[in-house]
C-alpha positions, 0 to 999 in steps of 0.5 A: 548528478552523479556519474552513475545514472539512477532511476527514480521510481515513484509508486503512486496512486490518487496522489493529487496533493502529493506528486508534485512535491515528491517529483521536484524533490528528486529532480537534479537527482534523477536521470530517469523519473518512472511513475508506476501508477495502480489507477489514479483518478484524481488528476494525478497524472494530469499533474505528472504529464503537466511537470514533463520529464517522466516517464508512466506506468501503470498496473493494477495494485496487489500488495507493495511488495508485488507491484515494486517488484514489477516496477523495478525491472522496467527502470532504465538505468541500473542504480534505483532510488525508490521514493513513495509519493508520500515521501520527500528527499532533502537537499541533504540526502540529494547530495549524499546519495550523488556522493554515494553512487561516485564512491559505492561499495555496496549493493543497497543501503538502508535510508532511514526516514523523518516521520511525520503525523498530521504535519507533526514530526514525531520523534520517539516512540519507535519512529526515528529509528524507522529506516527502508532499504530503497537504494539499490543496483536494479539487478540485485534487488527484489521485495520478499513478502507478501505485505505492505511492509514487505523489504528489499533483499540484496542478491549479494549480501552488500548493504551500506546505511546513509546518514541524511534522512527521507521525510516521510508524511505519514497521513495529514487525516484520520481518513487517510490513516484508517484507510491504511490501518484497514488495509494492513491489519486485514492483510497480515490478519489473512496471512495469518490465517491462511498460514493457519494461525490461531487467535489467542485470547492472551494476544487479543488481551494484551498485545494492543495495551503492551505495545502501546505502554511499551511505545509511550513510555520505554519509546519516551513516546510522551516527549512528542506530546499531543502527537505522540500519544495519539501515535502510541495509542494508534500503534496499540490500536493496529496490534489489537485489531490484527489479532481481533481480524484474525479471530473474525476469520476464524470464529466469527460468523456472517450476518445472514441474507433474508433476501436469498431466502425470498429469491428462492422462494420467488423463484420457485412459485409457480405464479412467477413461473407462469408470468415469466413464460408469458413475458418469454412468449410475447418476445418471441412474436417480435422479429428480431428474436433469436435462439437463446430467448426460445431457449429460454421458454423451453427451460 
């Protein structure tokens, strides 16, 4: 450990499969391990609490950036390691980060990350230059934007790069991939609109395309084979549809409810008016009746 306590926080939530890797990973690093969890109910803090050493937290989910932000200052030391539980750091990175806190000079630095998809690391198209600012003084840092890709912004400007990298387990299955893809694209969709954004046919046309040739071919996306191009295509996939998003909220229109059509008229026949009195009356002879029932007959 370094001479510089650091706080590991881990945000997480329905992480079975992944916390126990991700805690171990940081253990021998971290002084303090804080599990910010949004609402797991699938025995992943039982499997936290079985591990030891960790301290939890727990509120409800918004957006990344919102809830780091309210993780950060509950850390106890005054350096923070920030690790998603879909995340793991290396023996080399371990030791790097330990070497860095000893010497520092610098507020934050970037980590970049080792991805992978479906168990398979991907190397190009984009994805190895991906790196995240998760190294930081507690004080000095905070997440601005309003998405889940929001980053952290250093107070005072001071910003260093590691050389080791976090690996990073994408998704192990299209389920898991299109709960993400459903969330991000609805999100910056909205943003948009909100910000009063306007669709565009050209952008609905050929962002999805552009940025799939641009990542299978300019990326040399190809060389990761089979991945790669299901990555490229995934990645023109979510371009395409935050801009198809963003035209439902602002043309599209919603499919229309029959049933509110009967309940009005339901409620307004006087057939059902006259049984609803008579059911009110029949209460009113039990003992136990209060108040608001009479009011009710009365209404």
């Amino acid at each position: 450990m370094s001479d510089r306590p650091l706080t590991v926080i881990i945000p997480c939530k329905d992480e079975r499969k992944n916390i126990r890797l991700c805690i171990e990973s940081v253990q021998g690093l971290a002084d303090e391990v804080l599990v910010a969890d949004s609402g797991s109910t699938d025995g992943t803090l039982d499997i936290v609490r079985s591990i030891g050493g960790c301290r939890v937290i727990q509120r409800e989910y918004i957006h990344s950036g919102d809830f780091k932000n309210w993780a950060i200052p509950q850390a106890t030391h005054a350096w923070v390691l920030l690790v998603d539980a879909d995340e793991r750091v290396t023996p080399k990175l371990r030791r790097e980060i330990v070497e860095t806190l000893d010497s520092s000079q610098a507020d934050g630095y970037w980590i970049r990350r080792e991805n992978y998809f479906l168990g398979h690391r991907i190397r190009f198209s984009g994805w190895a230059s991906d790196c995240c600012l998760r190294l930081f003084r507690r004080d000095l840092a905070r997440y601005a934007g309003d998405t889940d890709h929001a980053e952290v912004e250093i107070e005072s400007g001071r910003v260093g790069r590691l050389k080791h990298r976090l690996q990073h387990f994408t998704c192990w299955s299209y389920d898991q991939y299109i709960r993400k893809l459903d969330r991000y694209t609805s999100w910056q969709a909205q943003q948009w609109h909100l910000a009063g954004r306007q669709p565009s046919l050209p952008r609905l046309l050929l962002n999805g395309p552009a940025r799939f040739l641009h990542s299978y071919f300019i990326r040399l996306g190809f060389v990761d084979g089979m991945a790669g191009f299901q990555v490229c295509a995934l990645t023109g996939f979510y371009s395409f549809l935050k801009q198809a998003r963003l035209w439902q909220l602002v043309h599209g229109k919603e499919q229309p409810d029959p049933e509110l059509a009967v309940d009005a008229a339901t409620n307004e026949d006087p057939c059902f008016l006259s049984t609803k009195r008579s059911k009110v009356a029949s209460r009113i002879q039990h003992p136990a009746v209060n108040f608001e029932v009479r009011r009710e007959l009365e209404c």
